[in-house]
C-alpha positions, 0 to 999 in steps of 0.5 A, a space after each residue: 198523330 198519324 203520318 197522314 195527319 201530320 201532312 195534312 196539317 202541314 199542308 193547311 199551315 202552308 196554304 195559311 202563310 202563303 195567303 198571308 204573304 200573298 196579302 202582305 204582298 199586294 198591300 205592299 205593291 197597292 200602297 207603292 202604286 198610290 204613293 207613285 200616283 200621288 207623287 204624279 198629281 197635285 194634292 187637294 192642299 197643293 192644289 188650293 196653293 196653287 190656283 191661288 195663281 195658276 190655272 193646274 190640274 190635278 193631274 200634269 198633261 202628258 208630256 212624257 209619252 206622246 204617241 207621234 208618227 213613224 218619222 218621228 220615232 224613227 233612228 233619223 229622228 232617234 239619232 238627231 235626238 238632242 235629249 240628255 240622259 241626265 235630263 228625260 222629260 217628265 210631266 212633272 218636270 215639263 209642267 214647272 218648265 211651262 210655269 218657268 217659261 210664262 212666268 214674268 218673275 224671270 225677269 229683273 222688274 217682273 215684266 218679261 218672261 221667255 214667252 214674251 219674245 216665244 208667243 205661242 201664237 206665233 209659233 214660240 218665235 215674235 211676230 216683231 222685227 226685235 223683241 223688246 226687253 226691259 225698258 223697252 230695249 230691243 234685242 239685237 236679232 230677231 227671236 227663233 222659233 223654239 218648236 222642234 229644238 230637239 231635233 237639232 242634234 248638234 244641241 247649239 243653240 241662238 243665231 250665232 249657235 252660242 249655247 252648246 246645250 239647250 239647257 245652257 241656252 234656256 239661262 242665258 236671256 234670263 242673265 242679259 241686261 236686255 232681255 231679263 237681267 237677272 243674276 241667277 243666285 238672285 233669281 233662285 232666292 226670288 222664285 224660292 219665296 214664292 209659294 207655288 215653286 216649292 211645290 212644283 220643284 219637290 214634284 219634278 225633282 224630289 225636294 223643295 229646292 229652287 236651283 239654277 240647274 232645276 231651272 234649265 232643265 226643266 225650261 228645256 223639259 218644256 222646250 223639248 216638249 214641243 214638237 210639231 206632228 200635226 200639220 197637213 204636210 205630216 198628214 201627206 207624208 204618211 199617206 205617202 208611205 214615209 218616203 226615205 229618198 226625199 229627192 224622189 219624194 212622190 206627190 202626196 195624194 192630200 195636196 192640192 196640185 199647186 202644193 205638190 209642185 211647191 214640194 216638188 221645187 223644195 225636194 227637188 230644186 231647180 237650176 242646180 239648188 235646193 232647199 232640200 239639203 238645208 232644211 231637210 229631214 222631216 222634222 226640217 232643221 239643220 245642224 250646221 249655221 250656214 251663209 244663205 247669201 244675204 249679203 256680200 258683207 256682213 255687219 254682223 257676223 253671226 258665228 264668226 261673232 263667236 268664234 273669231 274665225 274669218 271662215 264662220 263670219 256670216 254663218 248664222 243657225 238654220 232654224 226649223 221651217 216647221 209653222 214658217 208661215 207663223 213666224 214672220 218677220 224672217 231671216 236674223 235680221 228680220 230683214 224679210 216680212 213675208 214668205 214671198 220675199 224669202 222665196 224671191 232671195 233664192 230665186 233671184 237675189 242670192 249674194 256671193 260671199 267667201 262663205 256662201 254655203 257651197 250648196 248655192 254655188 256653183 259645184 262645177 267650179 270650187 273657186 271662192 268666185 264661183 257662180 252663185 246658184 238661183 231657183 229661178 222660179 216663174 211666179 206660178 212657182 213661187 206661189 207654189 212654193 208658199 203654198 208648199 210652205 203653209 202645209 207645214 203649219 200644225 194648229 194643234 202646237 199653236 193652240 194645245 194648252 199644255 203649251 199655253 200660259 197657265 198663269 192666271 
């Protein structure tokens, strides 16, 4: 055989491996994409288990990717981030914490879930003074808002900012004797018995196991998952050009006049205070419990409740104002029933307290008696001021149903 067709066969018998291998190659890949697909959406089988009670697609909403506006992917917003690394959102994951959360198995008697005290129509807070509980027993404060809980980057959590996770936070209603009373060993032998959470648990977390520990993550998953970027006031923001000095915040050419003057008083403040500096960013949270001058005595102590210390009586979690106008009645207590009457609070009737928050004091004088500071608004800015506030309401959480209750 000559050198000439030595190397031509060689050459044919490479092309032939390398065809061979290429083939084998993307089998492989193809078969690593569909088991990938298929651990992301519900089987046929899996499916008819599950719409025996559940209102499920095969496929999970997204929960994991959304596409969000600049001051939402910003290093502010990255920063304030309170997402473990230990606990991503996954759709999967987020999908059995949508369950979890509407699920009245959660509770002792099969009577109350998360959502009963968290109703999305008002917000994911209750649009009652107190949440009833079990045999009508009523909480203590009334239920906060859980929309934007990402973004409190101190991650503590309840009035009195008990909970230093958000995972911690979503077991412990579940543990009280008023709300839920369920012992969590208890709670993972129910909920293991029930057909549909072995599917969803091997889906989010690679095996059938019901734990406590799956249990908070995925509830806060689901809870981390709902954030607010769709209201008129982000709509103004970006056509405004994502403003960085919120004490210049210019007007926002989709406000009418009367809500450019109630954000002007919210950025800008009148008579040396603000409401800039405790609801700021624009996500609108704090990360400090703060005493916003309710009272010169308080019955309950909030943090110092907690704490012991005499310095944190009074100081109670500054939740988002994102959907405020949703979430009447305001305030711990519940105490305010309308936008108005906290709007005239900071106008006309802050209290002075040791440990009013140094903001509505008087920066002059650093003594404990210090003069309190008031807005002082007319009544033209009052009605301003609310009407600023209604721009922050975002229908689409209000209504999307991969927030909503998918039981049927």
């Amino acid at each position: 055989m000559s050198n000439w067709q030595k190397a031509y066969d060689m050459e044919k018998y490479s092309i032939i491996l390398f065809s061979i291998l290429l083939t084998f190659f993307f089998a492989c890949t193809k078969e690593a994409l569909e088991e990938n697909e298929i651990e992301n959406t519900f089987s046929a089988s899996e499916l008819e288990v599950l719409h025996q009670v559940l209102n499920l697609k095969s496929s999970p909403f997204n929960y994991a990717n959304m596409e969000w506006p600049f001051h939402y992917t910003s290093d502010e917003a990255s920063n304030s981030d309170n997402t473990p690394e230990d606990n991503q959102i996954s759709d999967m994951g987020a999908t059995l914490g949508r369950v979890l959360f509407y699920d009245k198995n959660l509770s002792i008697d099969n009577s109350i879930s998360c959502a009963s005290c968290h109703e999305q129509k008002a917000a994911f807070s209750d649009n009652a003074k107190f949440s009833e509980g079990l045999n009508g027993q009523l909480t203590r404060r009334n239920s906060m808002t859980i929309i934007n809980s990402r973004y409190y980057e101190s991650a503590s959590f309840f009035w009195d900012e008990r909970a230093s996770t958000l995972e911690e936070q979503a077991l412990m209603p579940i543990q009280d004797h008023t709300e839920m009373g369920m012992e969590l060993e208890q709670l993972e032998i129910k909920l293991q018995e029930l057909d549909y959470y072995p599917i969803l648990f091997k889906k989010a977390f690679g095996s059938s196991d019901v734990t406590s520990n799956r249990i908070a993550q995925s509830l806060s998953q689901f809870m981390r998952s709902i954030v607010s970027v769709d209201s008129k006031f982000d709509k103004g923001f970006e056509a405004a050009g994502f403003p960085e000095d919120e004490e210049q915040m210019p007007d926002f050419p989709n406000f009418t006049a009367q809500e450019n003057l109630g954000l002007d008083i919210f950025y800008r403040g009148r008579n040396g205070a603000t409401c800039l500096y405790c609801h700021g960013t624009p996500q609108h949270v704090n990360d400090e419990a703060k005493n916003n001058g309710l009272s010169s005595d308080y019955t309950d102590k909030g943090k110092g409740e907690i704490t012991g210390n005499p310095s944190h009586n009074g100081l109670f979690k500054v939740p988002s104002l994102r959907n405020i106008a949703k979430t009447a009645p305001y305030m711990h207590d519940g105490r305010f029933e309308t936008l108005m009457e906290v709007i005239n609070h900071y106008s006309d009737n802050v209290q002075n307290h040791p440990n009013l928050n140094f903001r509505l004091k008087d920066s002059d004088d650093p003594s404990p008696n210090s003069e309190v500071l008031r807005l002082n608004l007319s009544q033209a800015e009052k009605e301003a001021l609310v009407a600023f506030l209604h721009t922050l309401t975002d229908d689409t959480v209000l209504t999307h149903e991969k927030y909503s209750d998918p039981f049927k």
